[in-house]
ROTORLUM-992973 format. One record per residue (C-alpha): x, y, z; residue in three letters; residue number from 0. Coordinates in pm, whole numbers, plus 50000, padded with zeros to 5 digits. Example, Ala and Ser with C-alpha at 12.3 -4.5 7.8 and 13.67 -1.06 7.14 Angstrom:
<rovexs>
X: 51230 Y: 49550 Z: 50780 resn: ALA resi: 0
X: 51367 Y: 49894 Z: 50714 resn: SER resi: 1
</rovexs>
This chain:
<rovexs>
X: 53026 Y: 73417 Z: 36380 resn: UNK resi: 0
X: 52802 Y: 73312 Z: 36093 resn: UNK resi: 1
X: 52957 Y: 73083 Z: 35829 resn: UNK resi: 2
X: 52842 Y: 73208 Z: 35491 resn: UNK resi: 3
X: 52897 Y: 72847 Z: 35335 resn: UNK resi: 4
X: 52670 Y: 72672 Z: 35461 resn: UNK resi: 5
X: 52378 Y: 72591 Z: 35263 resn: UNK resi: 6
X: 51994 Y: 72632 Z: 35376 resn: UNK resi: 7
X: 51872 Y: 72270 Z: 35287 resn: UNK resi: 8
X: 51488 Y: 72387 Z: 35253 resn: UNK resi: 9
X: 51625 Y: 72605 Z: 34984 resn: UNK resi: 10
X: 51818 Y: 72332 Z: 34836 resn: UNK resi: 11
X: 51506 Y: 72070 Z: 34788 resn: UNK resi: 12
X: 51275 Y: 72405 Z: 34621 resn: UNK resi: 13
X: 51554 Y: 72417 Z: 34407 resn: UNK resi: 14
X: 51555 Y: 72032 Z: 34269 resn: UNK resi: 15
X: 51189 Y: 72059 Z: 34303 resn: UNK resi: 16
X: 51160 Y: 72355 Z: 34058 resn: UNK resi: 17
X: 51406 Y: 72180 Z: 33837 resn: UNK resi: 18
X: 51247 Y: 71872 Z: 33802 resn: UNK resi: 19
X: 50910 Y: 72077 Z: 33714 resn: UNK resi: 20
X: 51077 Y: 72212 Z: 33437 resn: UNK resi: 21
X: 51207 Y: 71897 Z: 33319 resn: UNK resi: 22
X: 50862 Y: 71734 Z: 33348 resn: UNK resi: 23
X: 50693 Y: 72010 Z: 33152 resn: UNK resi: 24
X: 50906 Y: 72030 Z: 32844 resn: UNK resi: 25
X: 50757 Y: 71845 Z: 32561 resn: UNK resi: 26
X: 50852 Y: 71569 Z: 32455 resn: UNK resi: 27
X: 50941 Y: 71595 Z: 32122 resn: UNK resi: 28
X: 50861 Y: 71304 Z: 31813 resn: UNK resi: 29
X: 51183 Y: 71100 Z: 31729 resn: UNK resi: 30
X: 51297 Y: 71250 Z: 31391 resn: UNK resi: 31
X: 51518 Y: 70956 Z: 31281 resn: UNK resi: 32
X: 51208 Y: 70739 Z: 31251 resn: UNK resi: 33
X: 51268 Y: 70615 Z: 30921 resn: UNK resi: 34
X: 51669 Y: 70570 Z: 30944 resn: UNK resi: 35
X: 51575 Y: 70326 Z: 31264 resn: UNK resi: 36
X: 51347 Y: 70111 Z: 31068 resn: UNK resi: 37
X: 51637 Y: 70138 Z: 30771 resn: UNK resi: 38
X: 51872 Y: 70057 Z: 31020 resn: UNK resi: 39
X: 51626 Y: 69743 Z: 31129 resn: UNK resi: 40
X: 51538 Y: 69609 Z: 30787 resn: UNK resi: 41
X: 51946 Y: 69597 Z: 30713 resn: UNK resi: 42
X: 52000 Y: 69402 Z: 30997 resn: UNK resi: 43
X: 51694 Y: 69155 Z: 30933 resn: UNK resi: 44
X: 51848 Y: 69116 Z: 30574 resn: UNK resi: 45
X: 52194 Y: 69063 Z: 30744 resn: UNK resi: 46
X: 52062 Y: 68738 Z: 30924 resn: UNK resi: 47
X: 51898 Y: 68639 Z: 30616 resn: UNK resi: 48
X: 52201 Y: 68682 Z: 30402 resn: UNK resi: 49
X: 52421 Y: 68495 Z: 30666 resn: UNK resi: 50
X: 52170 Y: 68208 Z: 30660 resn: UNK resi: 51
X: 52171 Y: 68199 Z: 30269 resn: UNK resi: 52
X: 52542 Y: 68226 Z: 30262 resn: UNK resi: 53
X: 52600 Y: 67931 Z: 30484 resn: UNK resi: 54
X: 52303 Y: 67741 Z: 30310 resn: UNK resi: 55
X: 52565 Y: 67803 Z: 30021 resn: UNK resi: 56
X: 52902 Y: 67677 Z: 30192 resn: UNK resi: 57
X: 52661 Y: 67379 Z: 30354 resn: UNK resi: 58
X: 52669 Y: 67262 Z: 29967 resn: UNK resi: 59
X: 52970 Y: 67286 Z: 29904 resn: UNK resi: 60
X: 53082 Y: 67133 Z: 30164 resn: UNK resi: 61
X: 52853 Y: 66857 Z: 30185 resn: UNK resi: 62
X: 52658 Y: 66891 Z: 30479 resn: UNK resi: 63
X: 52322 Y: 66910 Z: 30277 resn: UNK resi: 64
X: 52170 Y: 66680 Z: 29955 resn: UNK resi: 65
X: 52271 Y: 66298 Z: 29891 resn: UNK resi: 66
X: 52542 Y: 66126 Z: 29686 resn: UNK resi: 67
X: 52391 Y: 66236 Z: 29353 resn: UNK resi: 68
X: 52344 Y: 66603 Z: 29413 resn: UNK resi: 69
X: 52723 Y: 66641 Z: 29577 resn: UNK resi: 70
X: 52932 Y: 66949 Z: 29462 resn: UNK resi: 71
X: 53098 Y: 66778 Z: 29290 resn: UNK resi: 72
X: 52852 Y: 66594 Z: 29054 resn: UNK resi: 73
X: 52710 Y: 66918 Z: 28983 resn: UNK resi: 74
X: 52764 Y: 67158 Z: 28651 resn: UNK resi: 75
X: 53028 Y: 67396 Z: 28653 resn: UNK resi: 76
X: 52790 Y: 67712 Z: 28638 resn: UNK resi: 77
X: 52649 Y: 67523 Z: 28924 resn: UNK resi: 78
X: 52977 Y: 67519 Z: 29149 resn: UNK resi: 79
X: 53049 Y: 67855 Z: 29035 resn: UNK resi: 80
X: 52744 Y: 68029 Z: 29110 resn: UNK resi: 81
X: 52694 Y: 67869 Z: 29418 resn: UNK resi: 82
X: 53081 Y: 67937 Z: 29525 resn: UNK resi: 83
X: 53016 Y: 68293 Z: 29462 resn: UNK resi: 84
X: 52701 Y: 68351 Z: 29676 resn: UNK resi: 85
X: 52881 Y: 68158 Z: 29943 resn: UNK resi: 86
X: 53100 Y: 68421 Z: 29975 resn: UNK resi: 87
X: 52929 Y: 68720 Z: 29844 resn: UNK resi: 88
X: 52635 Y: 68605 Z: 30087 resn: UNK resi: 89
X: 52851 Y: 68663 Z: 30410 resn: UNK resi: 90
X: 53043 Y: 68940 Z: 30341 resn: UNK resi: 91
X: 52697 Y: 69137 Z: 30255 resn: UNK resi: 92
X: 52554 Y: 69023 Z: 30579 resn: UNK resi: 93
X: 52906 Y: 69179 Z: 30784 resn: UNK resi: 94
X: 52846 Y: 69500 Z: 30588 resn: UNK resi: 95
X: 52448 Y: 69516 Z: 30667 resn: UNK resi: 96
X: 52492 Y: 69425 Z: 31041 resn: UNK resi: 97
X: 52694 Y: 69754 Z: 31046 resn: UNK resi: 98
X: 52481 Y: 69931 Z: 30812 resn: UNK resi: 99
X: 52818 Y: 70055 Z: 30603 resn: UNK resi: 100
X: 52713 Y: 70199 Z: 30224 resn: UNK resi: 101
X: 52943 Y: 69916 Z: 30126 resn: UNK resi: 102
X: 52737 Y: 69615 Z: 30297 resn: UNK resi: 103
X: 52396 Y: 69798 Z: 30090 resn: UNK resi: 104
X: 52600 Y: 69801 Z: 29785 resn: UNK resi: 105
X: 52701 Y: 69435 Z: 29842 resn: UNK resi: 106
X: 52390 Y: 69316 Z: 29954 resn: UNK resi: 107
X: 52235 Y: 69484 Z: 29648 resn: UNK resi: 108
X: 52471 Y: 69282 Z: 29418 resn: UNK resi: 109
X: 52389 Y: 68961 Z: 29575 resn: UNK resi: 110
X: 52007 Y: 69066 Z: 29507 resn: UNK resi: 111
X: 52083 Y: 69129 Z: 29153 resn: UNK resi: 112
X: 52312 Y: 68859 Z: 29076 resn: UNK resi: 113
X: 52040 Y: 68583 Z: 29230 resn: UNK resi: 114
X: 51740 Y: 68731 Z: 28988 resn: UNK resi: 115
X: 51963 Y: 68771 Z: 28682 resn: UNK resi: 116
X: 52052 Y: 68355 Z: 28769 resn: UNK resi: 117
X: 51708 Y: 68281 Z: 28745 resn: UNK resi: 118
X: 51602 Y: 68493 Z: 28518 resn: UNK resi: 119
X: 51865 Y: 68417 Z: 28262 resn: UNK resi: 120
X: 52028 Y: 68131 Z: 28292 resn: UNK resi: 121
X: 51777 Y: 67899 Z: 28451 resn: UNK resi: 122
X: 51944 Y: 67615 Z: 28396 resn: UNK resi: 123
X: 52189 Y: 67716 Z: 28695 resn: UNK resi: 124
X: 51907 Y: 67698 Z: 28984 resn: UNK resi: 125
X: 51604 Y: 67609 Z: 28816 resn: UNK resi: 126
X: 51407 Y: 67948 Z: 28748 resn: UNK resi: 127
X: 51223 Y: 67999 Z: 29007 resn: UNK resi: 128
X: 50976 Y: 68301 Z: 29002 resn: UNK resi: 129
X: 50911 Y: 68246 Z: 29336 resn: UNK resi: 130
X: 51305 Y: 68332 Z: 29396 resn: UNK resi: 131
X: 51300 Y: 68633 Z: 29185 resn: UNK resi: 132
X: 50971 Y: 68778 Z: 29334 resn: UNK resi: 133
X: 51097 Y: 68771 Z: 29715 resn: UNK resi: 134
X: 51446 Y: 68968 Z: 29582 resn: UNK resi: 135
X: 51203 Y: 69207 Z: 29426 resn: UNK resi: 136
X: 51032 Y: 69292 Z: 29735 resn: UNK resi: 137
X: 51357 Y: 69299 Z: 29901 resn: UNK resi: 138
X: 51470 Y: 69542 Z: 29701 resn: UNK resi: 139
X: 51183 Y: 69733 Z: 29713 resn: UNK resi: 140
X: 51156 Y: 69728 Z: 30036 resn: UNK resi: 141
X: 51482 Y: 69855 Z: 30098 resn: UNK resi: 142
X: 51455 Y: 70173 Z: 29844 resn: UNK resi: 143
X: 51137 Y: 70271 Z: 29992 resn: UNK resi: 144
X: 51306 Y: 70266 Z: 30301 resn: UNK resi: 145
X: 51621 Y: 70428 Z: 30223 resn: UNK resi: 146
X: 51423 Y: 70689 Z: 30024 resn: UNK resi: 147
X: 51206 Y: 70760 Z: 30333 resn: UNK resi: 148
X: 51532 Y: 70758 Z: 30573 resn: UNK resi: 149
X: 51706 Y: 70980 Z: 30364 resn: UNK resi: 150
X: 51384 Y: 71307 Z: 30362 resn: UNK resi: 151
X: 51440 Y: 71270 Z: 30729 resn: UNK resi: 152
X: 51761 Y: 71381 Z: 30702 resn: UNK resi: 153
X: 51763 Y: 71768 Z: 30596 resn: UNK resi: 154
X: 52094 Y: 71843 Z: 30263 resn: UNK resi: 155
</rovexs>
């Protein structure tokens, strides 16, 4: 008696043979979330930033950095409060870009804002620096450009 089951192994390896030669001739198509990787990048890189600024932040207020006459709490109270507030905002901004939520952008964004407008207005606060509000500029640049580019990717 023949057993119908069983398998013919020659037949078995032209089969994964022929299967693999289709596999290997499909082409290999371009990645077509190009863009919303490198978003997805830049976020990130601005998350480690804004976790370093945001503990640069609590390391004044708590002490850690500057000498007896530029402690907290000899400072002015625009001072404290400005610097209390990016000590915060800083952090959470970096949680929410390390994720790449819409929230952590929008967060992120306001810390961006906030720091030029401090310079740019009330200079008095941090000192003024152009320097400061040129880097945020190109931050922000950098990120709509991005986000503008990630988002034509991505068909309505």
């Amino acid at each position: 008696m023949s057993d119908t089951s069983a398998r013919d192994p020659s037949r078995d390896n032209r089969d994964n043979a022929m299967s693999v030669a289709a596999i290997s001739s499909e082409r290999i198509e371009p990645d077509d979330n190009a863009w919303t990787r490198r978003l997805v990048l830049f976020l990130r890189i601005m998350a480690v930033l804004s976790i370093l600024k945001g503990l640069y932040h609590w390391a004044q207020v708590t002490g850690f950095i500057g000498g007896e006459e530029e402690a907290f709490e000899n400072q002015s109270m625009a001072w404290q409060t400005a610097t209390i507030y990016f000590a915060v905002i800083e952090l959470v901004a970096a949680v929410g870009l390390w994720l790449a939520t819409p929230w952590g952008a929008v967060v992120w964004l306001t810390t961006v804002v906030s720091m030029a407008v401090i310079e740019l207005m009330f200079p008095g606060i941090y000192g003024g620096s152009l320097v400061v509000v040129a880097v945020e500029a190109l931050m922000l640049a950098a990120y709509l450009a991005l986000a503008w580019m990630a988002a034509r990717e991505r068909p309505p």
